[in-house]
N, C-alpha and C positions, 0 to 999 in steps of 0.2 A: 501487518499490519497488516493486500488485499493486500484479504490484500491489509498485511497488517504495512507500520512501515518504523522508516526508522527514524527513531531521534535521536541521533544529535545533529536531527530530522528524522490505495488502494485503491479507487482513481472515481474521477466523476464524466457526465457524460451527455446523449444525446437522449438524453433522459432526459433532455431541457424541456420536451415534446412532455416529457410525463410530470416536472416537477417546477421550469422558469427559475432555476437555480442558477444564482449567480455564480462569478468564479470564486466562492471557497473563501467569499473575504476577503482573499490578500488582497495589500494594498498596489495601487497602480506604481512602476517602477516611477522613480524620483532622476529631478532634471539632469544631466552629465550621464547618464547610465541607462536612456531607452531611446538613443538611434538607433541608425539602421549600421549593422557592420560590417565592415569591409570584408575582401576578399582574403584571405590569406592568414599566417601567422597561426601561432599554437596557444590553445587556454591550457592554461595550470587549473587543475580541481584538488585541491586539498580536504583531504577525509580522514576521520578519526580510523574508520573498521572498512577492511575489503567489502566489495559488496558479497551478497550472501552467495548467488551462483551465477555465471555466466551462459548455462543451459537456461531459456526461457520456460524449460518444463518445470523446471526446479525453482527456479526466484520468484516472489508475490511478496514485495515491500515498495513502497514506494520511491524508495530512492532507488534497485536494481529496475526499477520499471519506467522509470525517466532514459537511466542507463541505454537501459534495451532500444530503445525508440533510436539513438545512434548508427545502430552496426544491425536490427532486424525492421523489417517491416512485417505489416498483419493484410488482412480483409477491409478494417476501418482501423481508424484510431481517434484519437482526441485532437481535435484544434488545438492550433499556438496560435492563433489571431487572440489578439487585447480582445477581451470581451466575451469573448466567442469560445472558451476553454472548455467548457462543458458540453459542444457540441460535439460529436461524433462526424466524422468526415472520413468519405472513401480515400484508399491506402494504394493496395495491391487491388482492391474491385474497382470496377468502373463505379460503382455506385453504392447503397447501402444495401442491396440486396432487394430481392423482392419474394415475398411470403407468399403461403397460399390462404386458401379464404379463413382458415382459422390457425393459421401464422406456428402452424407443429411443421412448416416443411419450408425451407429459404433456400432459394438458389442466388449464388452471385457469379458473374462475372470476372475475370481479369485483362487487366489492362496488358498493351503491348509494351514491350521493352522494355521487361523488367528482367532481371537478374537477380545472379548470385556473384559472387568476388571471382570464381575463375570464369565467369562469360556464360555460365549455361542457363539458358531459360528458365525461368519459375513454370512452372505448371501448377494447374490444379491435382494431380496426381501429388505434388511435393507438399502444399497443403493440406492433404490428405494425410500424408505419412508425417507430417508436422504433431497435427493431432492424435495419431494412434500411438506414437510414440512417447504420446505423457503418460497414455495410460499403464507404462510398464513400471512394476513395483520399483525400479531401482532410480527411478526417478519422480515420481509420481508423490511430488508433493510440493509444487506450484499449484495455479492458480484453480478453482476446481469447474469452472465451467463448460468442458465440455464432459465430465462425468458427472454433475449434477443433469444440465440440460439433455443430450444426446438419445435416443431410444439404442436399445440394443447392447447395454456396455454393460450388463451385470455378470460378473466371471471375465470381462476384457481384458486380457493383460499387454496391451501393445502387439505390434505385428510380427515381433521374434518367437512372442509365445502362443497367439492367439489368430495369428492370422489377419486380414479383413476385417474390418468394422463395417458391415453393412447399413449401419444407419449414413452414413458419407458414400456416396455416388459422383464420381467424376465422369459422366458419358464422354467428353473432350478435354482437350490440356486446355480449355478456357472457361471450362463450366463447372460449376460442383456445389452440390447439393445435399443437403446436410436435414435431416428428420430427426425430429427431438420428442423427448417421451411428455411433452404439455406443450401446452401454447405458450407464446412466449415471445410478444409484442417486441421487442427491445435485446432480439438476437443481433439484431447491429452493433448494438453496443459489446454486446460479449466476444463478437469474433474478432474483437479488439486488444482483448485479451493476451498477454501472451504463449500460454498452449497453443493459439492458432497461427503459429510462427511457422513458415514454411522451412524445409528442409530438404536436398537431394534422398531418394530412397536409396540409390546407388552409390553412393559417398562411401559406405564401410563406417559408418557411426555407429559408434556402440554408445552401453549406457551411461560411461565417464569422457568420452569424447570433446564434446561441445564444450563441458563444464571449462574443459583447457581450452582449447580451441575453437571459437566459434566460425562457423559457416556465415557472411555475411550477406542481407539480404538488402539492407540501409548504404548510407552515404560514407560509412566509414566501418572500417575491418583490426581486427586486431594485429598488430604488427608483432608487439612485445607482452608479454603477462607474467608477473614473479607473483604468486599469489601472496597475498597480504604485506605486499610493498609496492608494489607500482605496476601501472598498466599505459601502455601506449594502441590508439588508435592513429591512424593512417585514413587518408581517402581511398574509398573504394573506389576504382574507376571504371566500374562496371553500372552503378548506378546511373540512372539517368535526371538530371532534375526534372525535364520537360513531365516524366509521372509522377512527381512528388510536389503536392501544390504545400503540405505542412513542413518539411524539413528545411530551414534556411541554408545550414552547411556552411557558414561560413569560413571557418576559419578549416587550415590543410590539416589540422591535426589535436589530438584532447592527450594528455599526459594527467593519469592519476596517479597520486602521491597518498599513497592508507597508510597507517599505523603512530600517524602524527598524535601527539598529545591535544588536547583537546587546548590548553591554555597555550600552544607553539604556535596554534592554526591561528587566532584570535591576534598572536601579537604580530604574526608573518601579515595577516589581514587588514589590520590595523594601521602598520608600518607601512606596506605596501610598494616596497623597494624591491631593483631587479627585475627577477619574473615575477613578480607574486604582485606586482600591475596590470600581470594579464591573467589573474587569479580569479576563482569563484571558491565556497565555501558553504559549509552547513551553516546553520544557525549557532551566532554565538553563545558564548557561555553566560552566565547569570555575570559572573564576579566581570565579565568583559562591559557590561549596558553603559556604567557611567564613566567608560572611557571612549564610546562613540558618538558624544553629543555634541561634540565641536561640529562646527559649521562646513569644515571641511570633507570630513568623515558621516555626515548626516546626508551629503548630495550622493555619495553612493553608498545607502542604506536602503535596503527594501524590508518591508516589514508588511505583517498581517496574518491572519487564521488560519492554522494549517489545513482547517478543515477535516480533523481527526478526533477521537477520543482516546485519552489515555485511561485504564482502566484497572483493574485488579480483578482477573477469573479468577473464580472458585469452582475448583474438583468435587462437580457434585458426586462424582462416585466413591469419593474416602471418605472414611470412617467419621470424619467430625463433619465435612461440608454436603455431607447428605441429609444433613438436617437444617431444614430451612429458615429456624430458630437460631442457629448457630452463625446461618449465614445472615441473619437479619441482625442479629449483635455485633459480626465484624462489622458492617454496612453503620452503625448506628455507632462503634468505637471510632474507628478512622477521623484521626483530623485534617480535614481536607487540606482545611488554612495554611498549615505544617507541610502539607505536603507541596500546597503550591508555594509557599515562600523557599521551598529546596528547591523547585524548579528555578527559577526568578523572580519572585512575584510578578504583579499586574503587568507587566510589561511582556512577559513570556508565556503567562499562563490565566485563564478562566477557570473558576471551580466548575464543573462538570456535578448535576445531579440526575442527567438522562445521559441515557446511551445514543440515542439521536444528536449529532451536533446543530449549531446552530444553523450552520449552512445547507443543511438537508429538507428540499420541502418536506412539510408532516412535522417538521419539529413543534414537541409542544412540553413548555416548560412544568416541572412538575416538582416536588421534593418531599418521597415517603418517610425518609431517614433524614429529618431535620434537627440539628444542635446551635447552642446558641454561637454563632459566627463564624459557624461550620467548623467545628473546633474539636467537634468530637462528643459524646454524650455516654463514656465510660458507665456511671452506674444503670441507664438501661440496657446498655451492651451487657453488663453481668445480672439483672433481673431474665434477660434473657434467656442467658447461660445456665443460670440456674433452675429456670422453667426446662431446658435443654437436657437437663441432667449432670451440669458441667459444675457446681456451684467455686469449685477450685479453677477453673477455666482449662484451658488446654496447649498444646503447643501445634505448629504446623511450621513444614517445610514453602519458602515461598523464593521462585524463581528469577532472577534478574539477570540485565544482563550487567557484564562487568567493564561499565563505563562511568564515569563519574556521577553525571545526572541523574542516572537511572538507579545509580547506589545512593544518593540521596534522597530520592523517593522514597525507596525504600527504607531507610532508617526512620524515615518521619513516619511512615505506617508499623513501623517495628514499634516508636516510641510511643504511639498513640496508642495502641493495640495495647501493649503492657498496662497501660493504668487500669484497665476492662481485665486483666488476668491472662493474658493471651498472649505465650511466645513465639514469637518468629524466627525462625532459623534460613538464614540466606544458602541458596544455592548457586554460583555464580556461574553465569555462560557466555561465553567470546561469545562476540556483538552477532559475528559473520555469519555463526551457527544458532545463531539463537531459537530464532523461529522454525526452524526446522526441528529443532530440541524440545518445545513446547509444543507445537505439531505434530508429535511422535506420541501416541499414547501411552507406549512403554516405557519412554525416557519423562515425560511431564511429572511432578510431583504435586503436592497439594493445588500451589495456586501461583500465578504469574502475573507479573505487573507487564504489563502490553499496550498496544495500542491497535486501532481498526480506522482505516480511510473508509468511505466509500469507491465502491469501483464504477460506479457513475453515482448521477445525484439521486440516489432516490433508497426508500425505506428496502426495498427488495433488495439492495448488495449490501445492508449494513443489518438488518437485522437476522435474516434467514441464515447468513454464512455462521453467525456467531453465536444462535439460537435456535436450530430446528435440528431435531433429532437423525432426519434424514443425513443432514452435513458433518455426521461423527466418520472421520474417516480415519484408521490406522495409524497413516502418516500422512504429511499434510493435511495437521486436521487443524480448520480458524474454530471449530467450537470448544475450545480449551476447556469450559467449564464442563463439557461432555454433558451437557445441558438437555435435557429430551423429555417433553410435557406433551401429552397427546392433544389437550386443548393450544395449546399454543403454536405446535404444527397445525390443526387442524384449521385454525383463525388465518394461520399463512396463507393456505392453500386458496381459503375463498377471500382474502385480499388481492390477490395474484391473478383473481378471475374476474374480478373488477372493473367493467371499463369505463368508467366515470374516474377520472384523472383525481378530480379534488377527494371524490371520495376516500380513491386510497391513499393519498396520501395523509388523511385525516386520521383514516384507520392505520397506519403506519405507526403515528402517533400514539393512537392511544393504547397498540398494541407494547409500546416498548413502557408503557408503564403497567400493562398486564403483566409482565414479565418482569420487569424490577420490583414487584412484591414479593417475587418468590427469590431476587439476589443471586441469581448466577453469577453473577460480575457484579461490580462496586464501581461505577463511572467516577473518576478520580480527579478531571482536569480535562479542560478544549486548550492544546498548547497555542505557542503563536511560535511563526517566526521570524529571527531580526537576523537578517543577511548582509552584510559585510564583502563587496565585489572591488575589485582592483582597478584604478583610476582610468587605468587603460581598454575596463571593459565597454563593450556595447549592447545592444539586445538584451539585456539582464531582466528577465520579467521571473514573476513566482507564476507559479501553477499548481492550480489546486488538487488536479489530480496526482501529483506528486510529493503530498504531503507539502506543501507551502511550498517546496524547493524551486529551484533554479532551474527552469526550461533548457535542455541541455541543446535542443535540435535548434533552439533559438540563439541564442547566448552565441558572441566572437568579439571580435577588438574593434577600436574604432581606429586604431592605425597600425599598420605596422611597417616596420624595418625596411629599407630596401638592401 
């Protein structure tokens, strides 16, 4: 997702300067479940799939990117104030940086007293080697902003192979300055990102390191990690709170429980006996909604818009979706209705006919591919076909992961497809690896049901990652559809030059319906989600930049134990 993310659950930002985007919709946490929370005691997180990587070079979903905010810190990050989530707010910098006259060049500061887990000073030197370190192929397939932005990285393969990244200049351990190949108003927001995750150069990290063991740069440290069953953080006590105005820290420790069945979590959640009182969770199931409407179970529910799109890429480089005929007959078969009644109906999902959600300024509603109640429009899908050259239609391989939701999505695009002539053959991918799998242009097959956050609020992280030819990358690549139209890069580039705030944002708009004529992707669904917290939780809010989820640095109890 940014950043694609995950559902069963790419972030937004301080973009609020470029776009006055609220938080993402979700709704304001509900009464018994948004005080303030005590000191102490352990949250339970119950999760269907591990997260994808514990290396911040490697993970862009937004549930690993809540994660991260725990046990890393960046340059900025995202607010956890109510209201205020979209803002961008200094981390490790004193402040948001400051540009030169035409903002290709940012120097920031950092603050005192910051650390790492065994006591040794952050530097800007370790920022440095933060970033040069994604660019090495054996990881380099997280987030892509500093190998889009950065000048000088063409041929860079990190500093084991490549040496020095002269576009970053550290003159002192508190200054470092960073020249990128455009301008690029809203570098604050990017160095938020996680690529810009500091790290010792001196440590002996190699390119599987971190994934096991992270270096901790936040309020909490990995103690314990069994990949794809359980993970324990600890308090770091090297953190100081007096520099961390966003991380609350309340509670001494987070205990992750993955590989849970999706309908275990729902009745553990439900029930909310024991520990699982002091429990957080994904968004429930479809078949779980009309057993959390009792009054009891309603005071700790949090619901609202993930602030994402769920979609369906299409490989424009194979043989049948290189034809834009072909892709305008899937786009024109698909029953939306079908697909969102798999998800939960109204309650968990919006039908989606743009690629812009609705939370993004620039959002403007439009629908090229109309049937009668979005149900699907089978015999123009096959006048299509048959203009296409297909008149018997065709088959294609399409991507999922293998978790329940997402396998019903896709049946319902399986079945809709079929009455148009068109087989779907599933290929199914553990959750953990998924994006990396689709990411990989070797490993990618026809087409992928996915989804995309934005990484702050604005047209520039949601359409360029997922549609400009420059962002086809080997591995780690978000342009699945391998999408690349010389007009529609070039319409990017002079929206991006823009400095009339409304303008671009308007042009944002009209730009993703330039590009839904041509159907790279098949916008499928805006999900929601209905979150289900343990009676003994506190600070429970959603956050938009994490895919609707659970503010992790917020979130502890409101009493515990003596």
């Amino acid at each position: 997702m940014k950043k694609r993310y995950a559902v069963v659950g790419l972030a937004l930002s301080a973009a609020l300067a470029l776009t006055g985007c609220t938080s993402g919709g979700a709704a304001a946490p509900k009464s018994g479940i948004s005080g303030e929370p005590v000191t102490g005691g352990t949250v339970q997180v119950l999760l269907n799939a591990d997260f994808s990587h514990l290396d911040p070079a490697m993970g862009f979903d937004g549930g690993v990117n809540n994660f991260y905010r725990l046990i890393y810190r960046t340059l900025t990050t995202q607010s956890s104030e109510e209201g205020k989530q979209d803002e961008i707010v200094p981390d490790l910098a004193t402040d948001l940086g400051t540009p030169n006259d035409d903002a290709t060049e940012w120097t920031f500061t950092l603050k005192d007293d910051i650390f790492f887990e065994d006591g040794t000073p952050i530097t800007s030197a370790d920022i440095k080697f933060g970033v040069e370190r994604s660019f090495d192929p054996a990881v380099s397939v997280g987030s892509p902003y500093a190998r889009i932005l950065l000048a000088d990285v063409d041929g860079y393969q990190g500093p084991e192979i490549s040496g020095d990244l002269s576009s970053i200049v550290t003159p002192d351990d508190k200054t470092i300055t960073f020249t990128l190949n455009q301008p690029f108003a809203d570098f604050a927001s990017a160095v938020a990102q996680p690529v810009y995750t500091p790290f010792p150069a001196d440590a002996g990290i190699t390119a599987t390191s971190l994934d096991a063991q992270p270096i901790a740069s936040g309020p909490y440290r990995v103690e314990d990690y069994q990949r794809g069953s359980s993970l324990v953080l600890v308090r770091n006590e090297e953190w100081d709170r007096e520099t961390d105005e966003v991380r609350a820290a309340a509670p001494d420790s987070f205990e992750f429980s993955f590989g849970l069945d999706g309908a275990t979590i729902d009745e553990r959640m439900i029930a909310g006996q024991g520990d699982d009182q002091n429990a957080i969770a994904g968004t429930v199931q479809a078949s779980s909604i009309a057993r959390i409407q009792t009054p009891e179970i309603k005071e700790r529910t949090l619901d609202g818009l993930g602030g994402c799109t769920t979609y369906m890429a299409l490989n424009t480089t194979t043989e049948h979706f290189s034809n834009p005929l072909v892709r305008q007959a899937v786009a024109y078969a698909i029953d939306k209705q079908s697909v969102k009644d798999a998800t939960g109906g109204t309650q968990l999902a919006d039908i989606a006919h743009t690629m812009l959600p609705p939370t993004v300024a620039g959002f403007t509603e439009f629908n090229l591919y109309p049937s009668e109640g979005d149900k699907g429009d089978p015999e123009k899908a096959k006048e299509l076909l048959a203009e296409a050259g297909l008149p018997d239609g065709f088959e294609f391989t399409l991507d999922i992961r293998s978790q329940p939701k997402m396998q019903a999505q896709a049946e319902a695009v399986q079945q809709s497809l079929a009455k148009a002539g068109i087989t779907v053959n599933f290929n199914l991918i553990d959750t953990s690896t998924y994006y990396e799998v689709i990411g990989t242009i070797s490993q990618q097959n026809d087409a992928a049901i996915t989804g995309w956050c934005p990484d702050w609020a604005s047209g520039s992280t949601f359409l360029p990652p997922l549609f400009e030819g420059s962002q086809i990358f080997e591995k780690g690549n978000s342009n699945v559809a391998q999408f690349n139209d010389p007009a529609v890069n070039a319409r990017m580039d002079e929206i991006r030059a823009m400095t009339d705030v409304d303008e671009a944002n308007a042009a944002w708009g009209a730009l993703d319906e330039q590009i839904q004529e041509q159907v790279p992707d098949v916008p499928l669904l805006f999900e929601k989600v209905v979150l289900v917290v343990g009676a003994n939780v506190a600070g429970a809010k959603t956050h938009s930049g994490f895919s609707g989820g659970i503010d992790y640095v917020s979130v502890g109890l409101a009493s515990v134990s003596e």
